[in-house]
C-alpha positions in Angstrom: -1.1 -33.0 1.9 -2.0 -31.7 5.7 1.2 -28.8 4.5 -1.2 -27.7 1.8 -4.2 -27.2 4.0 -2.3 -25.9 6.7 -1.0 -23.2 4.2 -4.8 -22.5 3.3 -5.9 -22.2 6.6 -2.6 -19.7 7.5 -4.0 -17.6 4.7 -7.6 -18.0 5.3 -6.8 -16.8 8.9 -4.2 -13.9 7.9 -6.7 -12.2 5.4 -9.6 -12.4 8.0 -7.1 -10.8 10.7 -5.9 -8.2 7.5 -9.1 -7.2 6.3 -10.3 -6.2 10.3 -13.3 -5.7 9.4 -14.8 -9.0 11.4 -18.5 -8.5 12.4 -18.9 -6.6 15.5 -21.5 -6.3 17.8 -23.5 -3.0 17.1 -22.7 -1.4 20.4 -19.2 -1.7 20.0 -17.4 1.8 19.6 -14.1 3.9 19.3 -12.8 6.7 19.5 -11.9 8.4 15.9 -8.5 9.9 16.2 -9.1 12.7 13.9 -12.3 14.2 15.6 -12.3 12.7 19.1 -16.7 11.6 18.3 -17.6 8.1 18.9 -18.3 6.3 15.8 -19.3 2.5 15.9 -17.5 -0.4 14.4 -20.3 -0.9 12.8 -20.2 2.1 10.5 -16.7 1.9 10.1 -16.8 -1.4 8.6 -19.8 -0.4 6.1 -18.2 3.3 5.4 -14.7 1.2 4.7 -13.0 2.0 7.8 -13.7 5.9 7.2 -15.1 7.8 10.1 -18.8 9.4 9.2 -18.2 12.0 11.3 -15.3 13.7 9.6 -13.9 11.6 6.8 -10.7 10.1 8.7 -9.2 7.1 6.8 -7.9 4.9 9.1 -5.0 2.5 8.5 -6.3 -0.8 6.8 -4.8 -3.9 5.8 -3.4 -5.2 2.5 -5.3 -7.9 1.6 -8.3 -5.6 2.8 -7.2 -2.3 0.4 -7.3 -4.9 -2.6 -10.2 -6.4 -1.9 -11.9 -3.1 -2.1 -10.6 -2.5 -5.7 -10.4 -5.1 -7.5 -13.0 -7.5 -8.7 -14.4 -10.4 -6.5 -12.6 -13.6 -6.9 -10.1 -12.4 -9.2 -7.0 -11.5 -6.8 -4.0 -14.0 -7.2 -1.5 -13.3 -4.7 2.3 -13.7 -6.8 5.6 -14.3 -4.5 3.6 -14.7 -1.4 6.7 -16.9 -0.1 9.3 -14.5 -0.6 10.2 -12.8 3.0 13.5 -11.2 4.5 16.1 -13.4 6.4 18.1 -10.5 8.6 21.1 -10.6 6.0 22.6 -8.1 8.4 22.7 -10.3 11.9 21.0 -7.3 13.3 20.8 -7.8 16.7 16.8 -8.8 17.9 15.8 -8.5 13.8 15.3 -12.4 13.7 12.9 -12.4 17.0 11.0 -9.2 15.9 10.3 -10.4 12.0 8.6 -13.8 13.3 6.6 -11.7 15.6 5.7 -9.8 12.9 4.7 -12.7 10.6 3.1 -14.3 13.4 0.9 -11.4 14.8 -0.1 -10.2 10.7 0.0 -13.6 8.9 1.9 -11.8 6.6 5.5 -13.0 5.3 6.6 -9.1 4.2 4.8 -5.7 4.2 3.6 -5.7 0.8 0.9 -7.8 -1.1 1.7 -8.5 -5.2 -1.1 -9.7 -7.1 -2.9 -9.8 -10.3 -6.5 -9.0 -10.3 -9.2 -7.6 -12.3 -10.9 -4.6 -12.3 -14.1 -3.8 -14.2 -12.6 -6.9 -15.8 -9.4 -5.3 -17.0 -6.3 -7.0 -15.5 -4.0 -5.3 -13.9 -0.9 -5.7 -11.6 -1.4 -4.4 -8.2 0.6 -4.3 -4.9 -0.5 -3.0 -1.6 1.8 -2.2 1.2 0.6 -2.9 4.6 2.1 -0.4 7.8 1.2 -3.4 10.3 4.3 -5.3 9.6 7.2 -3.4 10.3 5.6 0.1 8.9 5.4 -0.9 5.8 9.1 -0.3 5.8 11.3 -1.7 2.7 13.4 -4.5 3.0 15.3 -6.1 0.6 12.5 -8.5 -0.1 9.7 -5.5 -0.5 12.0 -4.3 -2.8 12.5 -7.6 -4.8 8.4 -8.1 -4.8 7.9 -4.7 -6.1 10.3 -4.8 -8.5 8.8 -8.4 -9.8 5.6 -7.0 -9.6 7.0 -3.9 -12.2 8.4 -6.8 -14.4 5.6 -9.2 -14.6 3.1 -5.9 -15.8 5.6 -5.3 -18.3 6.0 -8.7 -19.5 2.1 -9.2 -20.0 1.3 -5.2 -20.8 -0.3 -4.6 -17.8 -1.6 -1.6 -15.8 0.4 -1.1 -12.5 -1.2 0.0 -9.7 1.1 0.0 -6.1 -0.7 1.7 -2.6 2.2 3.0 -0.7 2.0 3.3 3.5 5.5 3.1 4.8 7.8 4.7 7.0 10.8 4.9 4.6 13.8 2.1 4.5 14.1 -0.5 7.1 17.1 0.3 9.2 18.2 -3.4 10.1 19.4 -4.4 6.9 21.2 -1.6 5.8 22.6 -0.5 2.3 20.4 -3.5 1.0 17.4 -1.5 1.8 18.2 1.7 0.8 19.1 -0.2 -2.6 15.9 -1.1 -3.4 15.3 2.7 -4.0 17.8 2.7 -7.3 15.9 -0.9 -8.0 12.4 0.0 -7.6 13.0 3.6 -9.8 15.4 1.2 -12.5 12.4 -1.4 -13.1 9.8 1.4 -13.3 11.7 3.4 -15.9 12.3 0.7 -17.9 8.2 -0.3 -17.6 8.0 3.3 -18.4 10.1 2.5 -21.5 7.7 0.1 -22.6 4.5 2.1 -22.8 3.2 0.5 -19.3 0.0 2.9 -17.5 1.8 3.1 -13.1 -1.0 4.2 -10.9 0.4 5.2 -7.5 -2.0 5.9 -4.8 -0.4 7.3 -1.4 -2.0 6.8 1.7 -1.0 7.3 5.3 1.6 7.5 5.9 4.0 7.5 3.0 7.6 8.5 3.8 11.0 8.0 3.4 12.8 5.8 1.1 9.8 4.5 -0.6 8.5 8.5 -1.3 11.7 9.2 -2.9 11.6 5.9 -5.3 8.4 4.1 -6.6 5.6 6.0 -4.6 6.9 9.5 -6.2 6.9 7.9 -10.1 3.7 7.3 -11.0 2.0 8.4 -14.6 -1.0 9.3 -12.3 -0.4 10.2 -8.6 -3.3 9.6 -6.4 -3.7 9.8 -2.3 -6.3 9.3 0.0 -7.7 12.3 2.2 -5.2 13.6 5.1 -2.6 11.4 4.2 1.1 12.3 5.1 3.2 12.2 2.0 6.8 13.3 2.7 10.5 12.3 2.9 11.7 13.0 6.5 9.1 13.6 9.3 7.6 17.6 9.9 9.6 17.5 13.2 12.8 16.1 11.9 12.9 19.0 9.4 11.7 21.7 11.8 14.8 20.5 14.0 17.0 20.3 10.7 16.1 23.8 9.4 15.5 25.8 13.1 12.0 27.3 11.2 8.3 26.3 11.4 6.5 24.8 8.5 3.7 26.0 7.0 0.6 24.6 8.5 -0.7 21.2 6.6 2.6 21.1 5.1 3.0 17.2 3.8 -0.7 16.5 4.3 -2.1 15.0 0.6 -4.2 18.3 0.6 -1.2 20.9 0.7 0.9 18.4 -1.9 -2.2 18.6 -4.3 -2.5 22.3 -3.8 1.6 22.6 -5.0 1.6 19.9 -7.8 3.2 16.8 -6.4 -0.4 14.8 -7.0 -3.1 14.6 -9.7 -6.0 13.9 -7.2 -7.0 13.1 -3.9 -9.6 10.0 -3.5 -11.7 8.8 -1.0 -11.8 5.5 -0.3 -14.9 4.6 -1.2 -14.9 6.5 -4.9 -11.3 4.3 -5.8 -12.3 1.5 -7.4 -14.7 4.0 -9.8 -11.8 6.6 -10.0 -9.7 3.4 -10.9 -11.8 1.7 -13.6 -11.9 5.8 -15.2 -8.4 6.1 -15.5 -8.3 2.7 -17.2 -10.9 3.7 -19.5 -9.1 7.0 -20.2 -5.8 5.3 -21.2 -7.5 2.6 -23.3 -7.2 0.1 -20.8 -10.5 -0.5 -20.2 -11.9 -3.3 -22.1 -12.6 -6.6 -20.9 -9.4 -8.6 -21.2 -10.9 -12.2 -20.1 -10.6 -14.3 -22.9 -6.9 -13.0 -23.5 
């Protein structure tokens, strides 16, 4: 019994460390990255962790991003166990994934849950660039690819926020597998009739661009988020030329046809609940 409540306080601790948006005291400020003006934490926690100054989204955590969706008291975390084990040996992988778990309370860099919103359920998962950079491992892979399954096995709406920084190099081929995995499960959810939602934010790159971010029915970002496969500098280095200026920023992507809409944070949930409404998804689903 004391394993049970141990669990529950683990959790309780890693969603208040996730969501980090603890009360602060009122004089307590930072320096937005974006703009350089102090803002205090205040206002970032009650503008959603977006600077009032210029409309910077900072990072946030997964537990956090859902709870700003979906409705209250309806998220239900699935395969919250499942976690890599360094299938590779890679040398210092062990030491750094239990520093990881221990400093985010998180056992992989994505969230999979069911939830409700405007009390239509949906399948959601959330990736979280705290632990490991929201990179993919074989067991982000596997959870995303559950996730894909269990909406098509109860018909639900599928709605994944991306922030990665592609594949994660210390397992290998079995990351970069979970590319062909991710894109087979979706296609076959696809198949099925299933409504995917992806919403990018920063950053998105890499491996997890070029499978499940990049296949969504509806393809959604947040405001100044980089979207993009290798890095502007990689490919200024690659191709001896300069890029256009914003190039892989949500805004220029929009602008050439690689998303639908850009979102702020705090107009989601209502841009959410519309696009369930629009694809007949809408209607209250509780006693089903």
């Amino acid at each position: 019994m004391s394993n049970v409540f141990a669990q529950r306080r683990q959790k309780l601790l890693s969603l208040k460390a996730l969501r980090g948006s603890s009360p602060a005291p009122a004089h307590t400020e930072e320096t937005c990255p974006s703009c350089g003006g102090t803002v205090s934490r205040r206002d970032l926690v009650a503008g959603r962790y977006v600077c009032p100054l210029c409309g910077h989204h900072y990072p946030i955590g997964a537990y956090y991003r859902l709870s700003l969706v979906l409705d209250k008291g309806s998220f239900r975390e699935l395969d919250a166990p499942l976690s890599s084990n360094d299938p590779l040996s890679f040398p210092g992988y062990a030491a750094k994934l239990d520093t990881a778990r221990r400093r985010t309370g998180m056992n992989e860099a994505v969230v999979t849950a069911t939830g409700r919103i405007g009390g239509q359920k949906v399948a959601v998962g959330a990736l979280d660039s705290r632990f490991f950079m929201g990179s993919m491992s074989a067991a982000l892979g596997e959870k995303v690819t559950r996730l894909v399954e269990f909406a098509a096995k109860y018909k639900l709406p599928l709605i994944l926020f991306s922030a990665s920084g592609g594949a994660r190099m210390q397992e290998g081929i079995l990351s970069l597998m979970q590319m062909a995995k991710t894109a087979a499960a979706l296609e076959k959810f696809s198949q099925k009739g299933g409504l995917y939602i992806s919403v990018l934010t920063h950053p998105t790159t890499g491996g997890v661009t070029a499978s499940f971010a990049s296949l969504g029915d509806v393809m959604l970002a947040e405001p100044g988020a980089l979207i993009g496969f290798a890095g502007p500098r990689v490919i200024e280095q690659t191709i001896g030329e300069k890029l256009p200026e914003g190039f892989q920023s949500a805004e220029y992507l929009l602008e050439h046809g690689f998303l639908d809409a850009i979102v702020p944070r705090t107009e989601l949930r209502a841009t959410l609940l519309q696009l369930l409404k629009l694809h007949g998804k809408g209607e209250d689903t509780r006693g089903k």
